[in-house]
CHARMM-style PDB file with segment names, atoms N, HN, CA, C and O in Angstrom:
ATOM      1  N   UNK     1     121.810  98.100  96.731  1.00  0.00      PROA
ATOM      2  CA  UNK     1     123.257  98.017  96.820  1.00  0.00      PROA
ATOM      3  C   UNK     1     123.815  97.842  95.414  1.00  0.00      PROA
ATOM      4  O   UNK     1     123.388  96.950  94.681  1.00  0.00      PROA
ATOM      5  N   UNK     2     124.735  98.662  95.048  1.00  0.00      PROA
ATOM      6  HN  UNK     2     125.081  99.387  95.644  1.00  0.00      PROA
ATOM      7  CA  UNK     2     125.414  98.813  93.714  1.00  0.00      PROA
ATOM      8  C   UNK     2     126.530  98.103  93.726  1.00  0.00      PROA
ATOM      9  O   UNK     2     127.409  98.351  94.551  1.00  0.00      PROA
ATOM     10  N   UNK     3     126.660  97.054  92.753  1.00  0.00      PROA
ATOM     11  HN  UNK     3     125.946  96.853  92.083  1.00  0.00      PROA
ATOM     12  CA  UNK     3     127.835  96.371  93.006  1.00  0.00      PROA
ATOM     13  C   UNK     3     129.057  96.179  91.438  1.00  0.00      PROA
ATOM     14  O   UNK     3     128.410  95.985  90.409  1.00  0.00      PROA
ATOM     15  N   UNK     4     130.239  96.208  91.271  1.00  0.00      PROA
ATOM     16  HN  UNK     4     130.764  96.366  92.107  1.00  0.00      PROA
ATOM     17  CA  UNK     4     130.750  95.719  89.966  1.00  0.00      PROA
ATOM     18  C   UNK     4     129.987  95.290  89.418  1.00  0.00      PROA
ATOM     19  O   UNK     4     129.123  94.639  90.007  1.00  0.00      PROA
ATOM     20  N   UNK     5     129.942  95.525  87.485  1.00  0.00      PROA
ATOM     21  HN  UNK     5     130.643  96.054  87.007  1.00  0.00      PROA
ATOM     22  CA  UNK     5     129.735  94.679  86.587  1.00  0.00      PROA
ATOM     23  C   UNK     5     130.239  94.017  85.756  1.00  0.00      PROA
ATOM     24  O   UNK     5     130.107  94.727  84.759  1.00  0.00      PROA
ATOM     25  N   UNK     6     130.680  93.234  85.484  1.00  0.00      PROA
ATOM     26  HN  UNK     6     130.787  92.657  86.294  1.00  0.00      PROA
ATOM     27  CA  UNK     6     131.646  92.747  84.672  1.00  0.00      PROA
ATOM     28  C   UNK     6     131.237  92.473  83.454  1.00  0.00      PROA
ATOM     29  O   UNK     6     130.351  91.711  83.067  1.00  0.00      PROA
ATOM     30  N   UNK     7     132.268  93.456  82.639  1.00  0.00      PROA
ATOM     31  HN  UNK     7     132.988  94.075  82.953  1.00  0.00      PROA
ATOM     32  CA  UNK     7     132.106  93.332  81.204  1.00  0.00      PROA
ATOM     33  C   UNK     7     133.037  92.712  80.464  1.00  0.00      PROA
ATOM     34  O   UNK     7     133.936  93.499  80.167  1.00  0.00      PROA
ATOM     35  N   UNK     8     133.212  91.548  80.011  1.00  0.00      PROA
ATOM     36  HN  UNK     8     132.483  90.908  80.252  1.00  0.00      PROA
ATOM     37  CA  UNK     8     134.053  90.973  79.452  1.00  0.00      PROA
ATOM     38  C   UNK     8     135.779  90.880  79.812  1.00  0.00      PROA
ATOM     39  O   UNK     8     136.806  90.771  79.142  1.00  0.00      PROA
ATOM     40  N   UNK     9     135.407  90.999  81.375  1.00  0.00      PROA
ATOM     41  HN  UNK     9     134.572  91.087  81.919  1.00  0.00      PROA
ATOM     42  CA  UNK     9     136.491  90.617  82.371  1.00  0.00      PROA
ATOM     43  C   UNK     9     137.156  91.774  82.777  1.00  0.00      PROA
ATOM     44  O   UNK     9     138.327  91.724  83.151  1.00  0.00      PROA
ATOM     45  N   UNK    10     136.521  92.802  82.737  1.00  0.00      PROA
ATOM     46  HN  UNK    10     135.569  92.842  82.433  1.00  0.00      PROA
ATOM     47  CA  UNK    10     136.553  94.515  82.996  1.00  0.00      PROA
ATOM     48  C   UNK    10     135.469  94.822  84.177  1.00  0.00      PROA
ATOM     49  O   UNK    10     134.257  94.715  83.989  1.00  0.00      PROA
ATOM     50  N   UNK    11     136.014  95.188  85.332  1.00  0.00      PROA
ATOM     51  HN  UNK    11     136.999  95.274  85.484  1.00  0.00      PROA
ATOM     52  CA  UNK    11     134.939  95.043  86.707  1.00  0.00      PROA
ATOM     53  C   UNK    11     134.756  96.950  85.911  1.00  0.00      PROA
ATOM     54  O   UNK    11     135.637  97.761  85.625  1.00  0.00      PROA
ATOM     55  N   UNK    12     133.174  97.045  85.787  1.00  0.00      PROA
ATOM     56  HN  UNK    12     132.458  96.386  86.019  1.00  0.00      PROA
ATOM     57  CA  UNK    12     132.659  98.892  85.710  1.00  0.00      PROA
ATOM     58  C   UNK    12     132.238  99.171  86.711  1.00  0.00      PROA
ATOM     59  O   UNK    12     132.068  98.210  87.461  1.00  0.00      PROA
ATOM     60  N   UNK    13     131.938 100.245  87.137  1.00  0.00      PROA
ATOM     61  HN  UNK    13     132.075 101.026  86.527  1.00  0.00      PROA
ATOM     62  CA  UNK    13     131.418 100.742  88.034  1.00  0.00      PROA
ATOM     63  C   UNK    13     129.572 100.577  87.583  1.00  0.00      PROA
ATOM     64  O   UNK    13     129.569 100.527  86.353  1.00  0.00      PROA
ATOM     65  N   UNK    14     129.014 100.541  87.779  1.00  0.00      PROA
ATOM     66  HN  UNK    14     129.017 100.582  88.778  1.00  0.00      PROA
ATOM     67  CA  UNK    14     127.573 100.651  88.092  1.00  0.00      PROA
ATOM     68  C   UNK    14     127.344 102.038  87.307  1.00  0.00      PROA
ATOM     69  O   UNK    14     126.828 102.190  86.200  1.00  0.00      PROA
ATOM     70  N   UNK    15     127.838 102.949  88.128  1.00  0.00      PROA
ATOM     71  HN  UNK    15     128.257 102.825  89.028  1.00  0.00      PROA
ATOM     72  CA  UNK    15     127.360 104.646  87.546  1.00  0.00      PROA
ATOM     73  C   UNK    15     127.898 104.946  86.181  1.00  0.00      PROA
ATOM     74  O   UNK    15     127.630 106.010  85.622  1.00  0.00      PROA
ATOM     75  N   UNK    16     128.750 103.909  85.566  1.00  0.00      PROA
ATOM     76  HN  UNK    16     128.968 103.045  86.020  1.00  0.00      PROA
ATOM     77  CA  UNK    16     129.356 104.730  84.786  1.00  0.00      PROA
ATOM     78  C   UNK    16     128.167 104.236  83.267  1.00  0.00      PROA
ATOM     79  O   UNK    16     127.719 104.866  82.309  1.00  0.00      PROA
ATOM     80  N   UNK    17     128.033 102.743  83.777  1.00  0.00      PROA
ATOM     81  HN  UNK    17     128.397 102.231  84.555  1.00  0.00      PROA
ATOM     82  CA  UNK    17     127.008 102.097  82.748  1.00  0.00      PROA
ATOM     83  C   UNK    17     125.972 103.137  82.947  1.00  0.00      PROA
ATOM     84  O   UNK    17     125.897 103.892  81.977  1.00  0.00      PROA
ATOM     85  N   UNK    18     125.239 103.376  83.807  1.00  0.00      PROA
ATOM     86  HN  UNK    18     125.300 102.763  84.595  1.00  0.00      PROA
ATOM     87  CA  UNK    18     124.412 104.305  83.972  1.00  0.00      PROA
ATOM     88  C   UNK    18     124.220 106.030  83.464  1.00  0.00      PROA
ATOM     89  O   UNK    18     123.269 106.811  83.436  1.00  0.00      PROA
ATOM     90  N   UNK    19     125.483 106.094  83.150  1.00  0.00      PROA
ATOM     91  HN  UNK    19     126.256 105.460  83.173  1.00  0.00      PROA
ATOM     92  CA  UNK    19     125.646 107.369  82.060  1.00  0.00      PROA
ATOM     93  C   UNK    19     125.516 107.110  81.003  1.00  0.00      PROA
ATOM     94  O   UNK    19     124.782 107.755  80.254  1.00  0.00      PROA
ATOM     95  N   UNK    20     126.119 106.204  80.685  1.00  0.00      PROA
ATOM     96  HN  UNK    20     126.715 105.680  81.293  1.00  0.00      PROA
ATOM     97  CA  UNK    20     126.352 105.570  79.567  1.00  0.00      PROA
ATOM     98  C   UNK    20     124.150 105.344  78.671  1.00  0.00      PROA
ATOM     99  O   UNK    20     123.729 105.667  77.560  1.00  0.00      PROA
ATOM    100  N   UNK    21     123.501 104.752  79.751  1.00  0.00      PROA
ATOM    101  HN  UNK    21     123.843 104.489  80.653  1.00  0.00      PROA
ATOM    102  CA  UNK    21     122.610 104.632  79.616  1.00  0.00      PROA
ATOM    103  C   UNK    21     121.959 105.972  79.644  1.00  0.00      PROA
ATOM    104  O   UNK    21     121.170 106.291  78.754  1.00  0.00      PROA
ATOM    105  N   UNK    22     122.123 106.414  80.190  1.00  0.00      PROA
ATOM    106  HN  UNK    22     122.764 106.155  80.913  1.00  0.00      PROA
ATOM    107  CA  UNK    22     120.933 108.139  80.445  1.00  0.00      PROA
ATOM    108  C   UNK    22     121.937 108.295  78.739  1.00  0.00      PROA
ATOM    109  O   UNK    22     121.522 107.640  77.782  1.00  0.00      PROA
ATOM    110  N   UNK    23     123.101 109.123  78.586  1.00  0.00      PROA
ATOM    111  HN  UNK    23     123.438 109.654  79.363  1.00  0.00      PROA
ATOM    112  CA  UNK    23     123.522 108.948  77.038  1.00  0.00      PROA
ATOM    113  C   UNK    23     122.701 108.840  75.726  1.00  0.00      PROA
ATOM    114  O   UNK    23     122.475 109.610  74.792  1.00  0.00      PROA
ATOM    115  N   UNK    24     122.359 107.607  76.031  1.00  0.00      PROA
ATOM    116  HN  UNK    24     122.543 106.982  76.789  1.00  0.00      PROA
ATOM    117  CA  UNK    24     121.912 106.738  74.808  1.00  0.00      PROA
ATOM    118  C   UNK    24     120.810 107.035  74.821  1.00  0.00      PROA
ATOM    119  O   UNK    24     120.312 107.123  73.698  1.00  0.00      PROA
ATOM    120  N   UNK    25     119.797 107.360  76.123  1.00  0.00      PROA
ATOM    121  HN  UNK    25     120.202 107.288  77.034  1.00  0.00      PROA
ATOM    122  CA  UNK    25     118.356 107.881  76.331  1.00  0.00      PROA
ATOM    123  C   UNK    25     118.201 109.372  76.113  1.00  0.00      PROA
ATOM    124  O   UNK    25     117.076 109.853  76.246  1.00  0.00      PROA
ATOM    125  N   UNK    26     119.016 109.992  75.857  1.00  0.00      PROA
ATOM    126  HN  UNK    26     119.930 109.601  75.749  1.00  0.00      PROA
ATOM    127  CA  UNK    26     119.286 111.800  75.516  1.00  0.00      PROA
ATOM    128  C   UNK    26     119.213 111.833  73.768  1.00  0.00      PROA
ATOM    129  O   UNK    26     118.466 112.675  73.269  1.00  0.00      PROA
ATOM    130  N   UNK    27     119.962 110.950  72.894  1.00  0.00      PROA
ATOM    131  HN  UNK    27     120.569 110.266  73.299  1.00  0.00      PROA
ATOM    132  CA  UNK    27     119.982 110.869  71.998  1.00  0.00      PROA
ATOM    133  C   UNK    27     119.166 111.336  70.778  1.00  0.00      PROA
ATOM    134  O   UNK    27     119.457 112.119  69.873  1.00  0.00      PROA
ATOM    135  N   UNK    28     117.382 110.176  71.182  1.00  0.00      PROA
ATOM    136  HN  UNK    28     117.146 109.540  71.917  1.00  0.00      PROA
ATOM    137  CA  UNK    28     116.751 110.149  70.726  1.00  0.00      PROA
ATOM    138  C   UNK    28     115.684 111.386  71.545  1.00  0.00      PROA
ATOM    139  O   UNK    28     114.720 111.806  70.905  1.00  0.00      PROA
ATOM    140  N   UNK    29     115.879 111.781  72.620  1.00  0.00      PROA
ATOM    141  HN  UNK    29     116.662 111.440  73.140  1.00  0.00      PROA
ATOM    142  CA  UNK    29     115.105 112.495  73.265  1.00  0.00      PROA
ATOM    143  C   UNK    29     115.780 114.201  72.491  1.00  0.00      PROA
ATOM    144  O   UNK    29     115.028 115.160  72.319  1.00  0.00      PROA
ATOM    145  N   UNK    30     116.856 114.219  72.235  1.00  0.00      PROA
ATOM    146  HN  UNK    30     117.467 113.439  72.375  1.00  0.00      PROA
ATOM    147  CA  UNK    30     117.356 115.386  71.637  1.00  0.00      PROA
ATOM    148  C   UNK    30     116.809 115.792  70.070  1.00  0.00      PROA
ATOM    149  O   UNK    30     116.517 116.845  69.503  1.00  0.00      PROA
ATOM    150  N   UNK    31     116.837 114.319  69.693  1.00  0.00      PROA
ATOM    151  HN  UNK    31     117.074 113.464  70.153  1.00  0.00      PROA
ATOM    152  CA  UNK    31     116.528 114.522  67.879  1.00  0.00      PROA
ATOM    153  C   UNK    31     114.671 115.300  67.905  1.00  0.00      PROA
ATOM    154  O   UNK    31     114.115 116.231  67.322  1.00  0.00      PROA
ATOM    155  N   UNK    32     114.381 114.553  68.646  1.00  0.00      PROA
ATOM    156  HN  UNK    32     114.833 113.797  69.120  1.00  0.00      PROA
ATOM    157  CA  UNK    32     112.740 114.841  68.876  1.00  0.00      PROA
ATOM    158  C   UNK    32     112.942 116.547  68.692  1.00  0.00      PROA
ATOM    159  O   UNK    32     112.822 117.331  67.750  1.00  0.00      PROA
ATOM    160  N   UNK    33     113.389 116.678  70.418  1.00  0.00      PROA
ATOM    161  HN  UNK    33     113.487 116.042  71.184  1.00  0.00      PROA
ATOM    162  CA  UNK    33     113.657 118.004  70.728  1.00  0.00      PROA
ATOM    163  C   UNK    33     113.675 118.929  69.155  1.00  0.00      PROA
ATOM    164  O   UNK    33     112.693 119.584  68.807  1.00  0.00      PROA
ATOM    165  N   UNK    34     114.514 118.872  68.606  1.00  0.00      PROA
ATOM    166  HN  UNK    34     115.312 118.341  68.889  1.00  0.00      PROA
ATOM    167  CA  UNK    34     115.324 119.489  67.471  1.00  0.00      PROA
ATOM    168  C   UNK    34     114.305 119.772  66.339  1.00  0.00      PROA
ATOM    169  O   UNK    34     113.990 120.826  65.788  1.00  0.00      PROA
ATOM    170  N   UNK    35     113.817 118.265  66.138  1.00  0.00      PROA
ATOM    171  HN  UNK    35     114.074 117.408  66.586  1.00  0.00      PROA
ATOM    172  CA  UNK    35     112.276 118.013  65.157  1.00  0.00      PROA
ATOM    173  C   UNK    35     111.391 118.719  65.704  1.00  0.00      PROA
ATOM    174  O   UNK    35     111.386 119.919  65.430  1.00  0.00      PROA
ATOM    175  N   UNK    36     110.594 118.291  66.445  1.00  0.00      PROA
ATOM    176  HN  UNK    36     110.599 117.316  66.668  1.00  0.00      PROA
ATOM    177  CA  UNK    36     109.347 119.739  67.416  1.00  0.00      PROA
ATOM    178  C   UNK    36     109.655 120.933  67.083  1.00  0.00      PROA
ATOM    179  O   UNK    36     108.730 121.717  66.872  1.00  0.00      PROA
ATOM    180  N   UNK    37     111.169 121.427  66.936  1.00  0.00      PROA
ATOM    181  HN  UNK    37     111.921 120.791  67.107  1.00  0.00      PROA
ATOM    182  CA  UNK    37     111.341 122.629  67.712  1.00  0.00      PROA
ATOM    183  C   UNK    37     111.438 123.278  68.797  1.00  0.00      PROA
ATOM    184  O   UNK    37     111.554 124.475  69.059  1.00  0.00      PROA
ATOM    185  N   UNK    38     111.348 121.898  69.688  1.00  0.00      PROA
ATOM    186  HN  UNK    38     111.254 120.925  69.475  1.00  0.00      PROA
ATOM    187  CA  UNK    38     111.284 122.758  71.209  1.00  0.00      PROA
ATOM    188  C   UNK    38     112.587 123.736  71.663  1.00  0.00      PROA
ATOM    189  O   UNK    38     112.323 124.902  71.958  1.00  0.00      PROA
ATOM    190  N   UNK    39     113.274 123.510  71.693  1.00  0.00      PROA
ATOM    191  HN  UNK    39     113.488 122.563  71.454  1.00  0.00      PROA
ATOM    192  CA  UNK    39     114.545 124.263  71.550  1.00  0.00      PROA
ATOM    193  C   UNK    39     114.815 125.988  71.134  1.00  0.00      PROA
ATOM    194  O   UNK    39     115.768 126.678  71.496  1.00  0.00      PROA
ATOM    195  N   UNK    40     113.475 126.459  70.136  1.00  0.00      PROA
ATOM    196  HN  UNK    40     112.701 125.899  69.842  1.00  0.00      PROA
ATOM    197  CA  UNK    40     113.627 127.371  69.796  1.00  0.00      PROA
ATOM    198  C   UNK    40     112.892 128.475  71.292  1.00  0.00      PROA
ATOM    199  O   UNK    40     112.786 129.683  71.504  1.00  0.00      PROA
ATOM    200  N   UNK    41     112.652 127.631  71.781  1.00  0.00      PROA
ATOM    201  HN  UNK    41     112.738 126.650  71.608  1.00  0.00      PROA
ATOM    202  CA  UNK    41     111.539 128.418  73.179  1.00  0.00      PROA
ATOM    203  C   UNK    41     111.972 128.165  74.267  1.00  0.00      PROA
ATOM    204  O   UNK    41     111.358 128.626  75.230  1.00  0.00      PROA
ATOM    205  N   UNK    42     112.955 127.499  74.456  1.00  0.00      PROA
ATOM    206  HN  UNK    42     113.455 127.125  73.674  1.00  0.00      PROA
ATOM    207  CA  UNK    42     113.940 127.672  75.961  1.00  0.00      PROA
ATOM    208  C   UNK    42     114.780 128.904  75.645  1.00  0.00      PROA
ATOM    209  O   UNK    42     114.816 129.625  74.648  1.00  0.00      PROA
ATOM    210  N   UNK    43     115.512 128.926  76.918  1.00  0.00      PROA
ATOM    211  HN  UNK    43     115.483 128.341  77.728  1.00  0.00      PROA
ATOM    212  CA  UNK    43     116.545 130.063  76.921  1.00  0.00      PROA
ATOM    213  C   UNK    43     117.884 129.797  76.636  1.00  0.00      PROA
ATOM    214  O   UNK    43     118.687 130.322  75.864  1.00  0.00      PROA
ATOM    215  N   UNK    44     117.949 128.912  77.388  1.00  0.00      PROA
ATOM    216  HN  UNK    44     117.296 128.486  78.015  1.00  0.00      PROA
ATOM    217  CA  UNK    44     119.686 128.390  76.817  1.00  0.00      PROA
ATOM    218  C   UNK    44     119.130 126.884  76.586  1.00  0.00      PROA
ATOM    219  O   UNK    44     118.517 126.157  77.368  1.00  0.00      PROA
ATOM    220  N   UNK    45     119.600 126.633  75.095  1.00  0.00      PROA
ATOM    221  HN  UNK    45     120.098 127.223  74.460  1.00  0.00      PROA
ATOM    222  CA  UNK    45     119.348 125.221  74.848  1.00  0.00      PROA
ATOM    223  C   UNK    45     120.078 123.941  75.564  1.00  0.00      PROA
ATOM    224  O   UNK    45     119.598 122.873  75.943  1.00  0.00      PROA
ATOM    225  N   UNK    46     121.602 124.517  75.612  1.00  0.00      PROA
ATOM    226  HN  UNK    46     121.992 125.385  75.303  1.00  0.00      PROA
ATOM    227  CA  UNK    46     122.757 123.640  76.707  1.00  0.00      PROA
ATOM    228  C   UNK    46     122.032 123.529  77.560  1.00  0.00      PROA
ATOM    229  O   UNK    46     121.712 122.340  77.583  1.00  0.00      PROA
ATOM    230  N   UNK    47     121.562 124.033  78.291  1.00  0.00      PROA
ATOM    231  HN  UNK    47     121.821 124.999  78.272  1.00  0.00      PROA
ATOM    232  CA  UNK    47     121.179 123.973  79.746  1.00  0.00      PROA
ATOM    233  C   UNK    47     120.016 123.394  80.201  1.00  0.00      PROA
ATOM    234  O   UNK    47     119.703 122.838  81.253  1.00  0.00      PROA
ATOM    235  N   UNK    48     119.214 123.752  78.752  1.00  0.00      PROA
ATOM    236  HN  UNK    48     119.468 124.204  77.897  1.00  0.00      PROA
ATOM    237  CA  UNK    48     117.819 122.916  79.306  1.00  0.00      PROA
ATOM    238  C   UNK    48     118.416 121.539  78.900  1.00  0.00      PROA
ATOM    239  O   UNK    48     117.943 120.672  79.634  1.00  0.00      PROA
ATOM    240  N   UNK    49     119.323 121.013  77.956  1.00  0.00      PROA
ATOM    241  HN  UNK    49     119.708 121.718  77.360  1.00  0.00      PROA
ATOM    242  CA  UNK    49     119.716 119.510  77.391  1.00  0.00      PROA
ATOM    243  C   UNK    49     120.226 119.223  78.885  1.00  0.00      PROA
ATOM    244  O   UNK    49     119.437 118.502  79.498  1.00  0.00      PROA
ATOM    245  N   UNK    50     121.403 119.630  79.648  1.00  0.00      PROA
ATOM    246  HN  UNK    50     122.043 120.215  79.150  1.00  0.00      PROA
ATOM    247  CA  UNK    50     121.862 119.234  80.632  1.00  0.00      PROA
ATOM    248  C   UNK    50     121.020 118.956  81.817  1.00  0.00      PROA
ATOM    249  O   UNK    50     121.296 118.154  82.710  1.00  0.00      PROA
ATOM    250  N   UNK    51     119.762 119.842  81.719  1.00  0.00      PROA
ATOM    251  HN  UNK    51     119.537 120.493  80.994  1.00  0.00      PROA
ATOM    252  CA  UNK    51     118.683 119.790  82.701  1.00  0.00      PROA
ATOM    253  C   UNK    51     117.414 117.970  82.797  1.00  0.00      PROA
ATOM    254  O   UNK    51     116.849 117.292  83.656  1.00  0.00      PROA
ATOM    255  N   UNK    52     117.703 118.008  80.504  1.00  0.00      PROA
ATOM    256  HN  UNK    52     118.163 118.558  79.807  1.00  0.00      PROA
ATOM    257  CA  UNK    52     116.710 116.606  80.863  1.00  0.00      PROA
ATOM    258  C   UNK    52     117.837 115.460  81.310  1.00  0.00      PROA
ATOM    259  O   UNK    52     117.512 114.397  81.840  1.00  0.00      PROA
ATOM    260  N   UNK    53     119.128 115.817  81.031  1.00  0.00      PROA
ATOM    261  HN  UNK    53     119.392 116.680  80.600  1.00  0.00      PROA
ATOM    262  CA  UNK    53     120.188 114.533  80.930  1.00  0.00      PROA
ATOM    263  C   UNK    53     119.919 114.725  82.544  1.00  0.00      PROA
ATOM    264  O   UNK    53     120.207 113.586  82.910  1.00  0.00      PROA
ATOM    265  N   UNK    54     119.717 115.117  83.212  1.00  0.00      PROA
ATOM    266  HN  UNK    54     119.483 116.042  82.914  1.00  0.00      PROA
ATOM    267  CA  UNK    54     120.523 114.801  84.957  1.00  0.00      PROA
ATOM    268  C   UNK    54     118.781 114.015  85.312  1.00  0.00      PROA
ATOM    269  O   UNK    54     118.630 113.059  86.073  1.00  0.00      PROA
ATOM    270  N   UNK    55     117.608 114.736  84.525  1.00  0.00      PROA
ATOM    271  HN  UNK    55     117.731 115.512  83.907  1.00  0.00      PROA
ATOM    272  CA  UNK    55     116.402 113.907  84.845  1.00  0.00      PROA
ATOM    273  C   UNK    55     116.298 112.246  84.179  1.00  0.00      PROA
ATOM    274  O   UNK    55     115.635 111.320  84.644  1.00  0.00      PROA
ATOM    275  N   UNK    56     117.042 112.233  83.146  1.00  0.00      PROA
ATOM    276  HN  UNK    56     117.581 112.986  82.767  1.00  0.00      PROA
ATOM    277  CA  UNK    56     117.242 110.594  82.814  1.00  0.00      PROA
ATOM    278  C   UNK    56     118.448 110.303  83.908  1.00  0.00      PROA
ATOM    279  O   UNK    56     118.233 109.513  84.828  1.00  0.00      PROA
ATOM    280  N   UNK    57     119.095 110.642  83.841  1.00  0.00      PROA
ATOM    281  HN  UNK    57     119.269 111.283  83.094  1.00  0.00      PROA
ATOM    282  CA  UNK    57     119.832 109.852  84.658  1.00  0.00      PROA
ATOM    283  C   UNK    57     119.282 109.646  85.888  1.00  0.00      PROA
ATOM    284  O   UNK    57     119.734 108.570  86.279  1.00  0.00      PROA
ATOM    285  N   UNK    58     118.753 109.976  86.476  1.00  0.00      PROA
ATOM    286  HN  UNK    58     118.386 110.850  86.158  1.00  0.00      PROA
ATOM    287  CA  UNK    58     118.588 109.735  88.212  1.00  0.00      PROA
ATOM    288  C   UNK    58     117.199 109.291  87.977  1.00  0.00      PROA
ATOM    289  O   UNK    58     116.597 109.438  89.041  1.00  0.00      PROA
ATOM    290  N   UNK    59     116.367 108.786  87.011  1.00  0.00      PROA
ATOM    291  HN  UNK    59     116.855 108.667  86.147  1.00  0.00      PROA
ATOM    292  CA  UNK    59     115.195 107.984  86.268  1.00  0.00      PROA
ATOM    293  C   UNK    59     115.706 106.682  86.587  1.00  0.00      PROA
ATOM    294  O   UNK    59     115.220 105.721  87.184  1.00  0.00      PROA
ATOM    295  N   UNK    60     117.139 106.960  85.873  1.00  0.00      PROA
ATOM    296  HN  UNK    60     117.534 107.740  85.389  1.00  0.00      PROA
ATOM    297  CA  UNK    60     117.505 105.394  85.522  1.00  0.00      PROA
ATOM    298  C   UNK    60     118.084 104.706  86.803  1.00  0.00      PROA
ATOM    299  O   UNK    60     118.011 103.494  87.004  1.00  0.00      PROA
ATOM    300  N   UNK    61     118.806 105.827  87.849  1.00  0.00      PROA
ATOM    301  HN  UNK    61     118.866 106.812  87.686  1.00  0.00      PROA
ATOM    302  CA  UNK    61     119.818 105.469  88.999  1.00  0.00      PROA
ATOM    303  C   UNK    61     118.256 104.797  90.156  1.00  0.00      PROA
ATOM    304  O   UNK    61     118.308 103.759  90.815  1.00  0.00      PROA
ATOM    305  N   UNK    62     117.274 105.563  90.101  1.00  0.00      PROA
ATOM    306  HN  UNK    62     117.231 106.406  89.566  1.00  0.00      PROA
ATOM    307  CA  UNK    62     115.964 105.185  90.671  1.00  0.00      PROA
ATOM    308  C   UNK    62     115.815 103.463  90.124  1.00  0.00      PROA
ATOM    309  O   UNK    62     116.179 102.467  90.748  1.00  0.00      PROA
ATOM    310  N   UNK    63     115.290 103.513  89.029  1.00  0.00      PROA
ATOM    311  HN  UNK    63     114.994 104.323  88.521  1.00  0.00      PROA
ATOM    312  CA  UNK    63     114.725 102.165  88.538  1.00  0.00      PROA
ATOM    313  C   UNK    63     116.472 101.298  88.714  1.00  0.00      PROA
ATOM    314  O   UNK    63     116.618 100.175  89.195  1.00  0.00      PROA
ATOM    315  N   UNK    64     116.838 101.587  88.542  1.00  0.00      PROA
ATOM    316  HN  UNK    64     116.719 102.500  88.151  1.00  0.00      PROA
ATOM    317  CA  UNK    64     118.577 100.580  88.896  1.00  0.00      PROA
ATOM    318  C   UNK    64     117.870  99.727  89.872  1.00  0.00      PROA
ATOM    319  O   UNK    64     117.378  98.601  89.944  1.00  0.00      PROA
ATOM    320  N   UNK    65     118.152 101.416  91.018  1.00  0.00      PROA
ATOM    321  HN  UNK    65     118.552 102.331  90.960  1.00  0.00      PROA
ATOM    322  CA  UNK    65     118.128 100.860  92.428  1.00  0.00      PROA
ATOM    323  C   UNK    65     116.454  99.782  93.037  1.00  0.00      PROA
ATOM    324  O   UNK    65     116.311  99.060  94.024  1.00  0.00      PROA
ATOM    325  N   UNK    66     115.968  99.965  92.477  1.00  0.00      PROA
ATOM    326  HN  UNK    66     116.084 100.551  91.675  1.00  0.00      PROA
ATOM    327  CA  UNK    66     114.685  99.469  92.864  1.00  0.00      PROA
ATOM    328  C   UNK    66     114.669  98.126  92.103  1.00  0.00      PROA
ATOM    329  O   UNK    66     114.038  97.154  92.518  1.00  0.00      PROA
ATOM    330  N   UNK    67     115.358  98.126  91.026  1.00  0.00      PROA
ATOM    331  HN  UNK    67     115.870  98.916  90.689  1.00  0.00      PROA
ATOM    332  CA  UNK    67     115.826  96.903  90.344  1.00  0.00      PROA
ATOM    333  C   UNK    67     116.351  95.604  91.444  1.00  0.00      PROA
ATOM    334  O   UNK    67     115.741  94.596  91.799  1.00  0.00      PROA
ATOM    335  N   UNK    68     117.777  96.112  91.812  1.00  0.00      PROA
ATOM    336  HN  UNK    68     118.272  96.931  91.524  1.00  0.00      PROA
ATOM    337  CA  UNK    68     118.388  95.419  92.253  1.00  0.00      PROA
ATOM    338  C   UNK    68     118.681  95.150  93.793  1.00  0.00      PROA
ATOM    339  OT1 UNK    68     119.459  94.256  94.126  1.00  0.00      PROA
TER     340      UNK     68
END
């Protein structure tokens, strides 16, 4: 069960921290990307980025939920 969080007297939503988090986990997962080179061997680079962001996120919405 997902409930308010309160951030310094600001009720968030749950999901939004949770973007916020997948975000911050894309970051460093992108720079890599970029360094490797992996990027040069997909097809559309947008798309594969949008493809790992929706796999962190629902990583993180999983471990949330099993969290709490």
């Amino acid at each position: 069960m997902f409930s308010e969080i309160n951030i310094l007297g600001v009720y968030v939503a749950p999901f939004a921290v949770m973007l916020l988090l997948a975000w911050l986990a894309m970051m460093p997962l992108s720079l890599i990307s970029v360094r490797l080179g992996l990027l040069r061997h997909v097809w559309h680079p947008g798309l594969f980025k949008l493809c790992v962001y929706v796999i962190v996120l629902a990583a993180i919405v999983r471990a949330w939920s099993a969290w709490t």
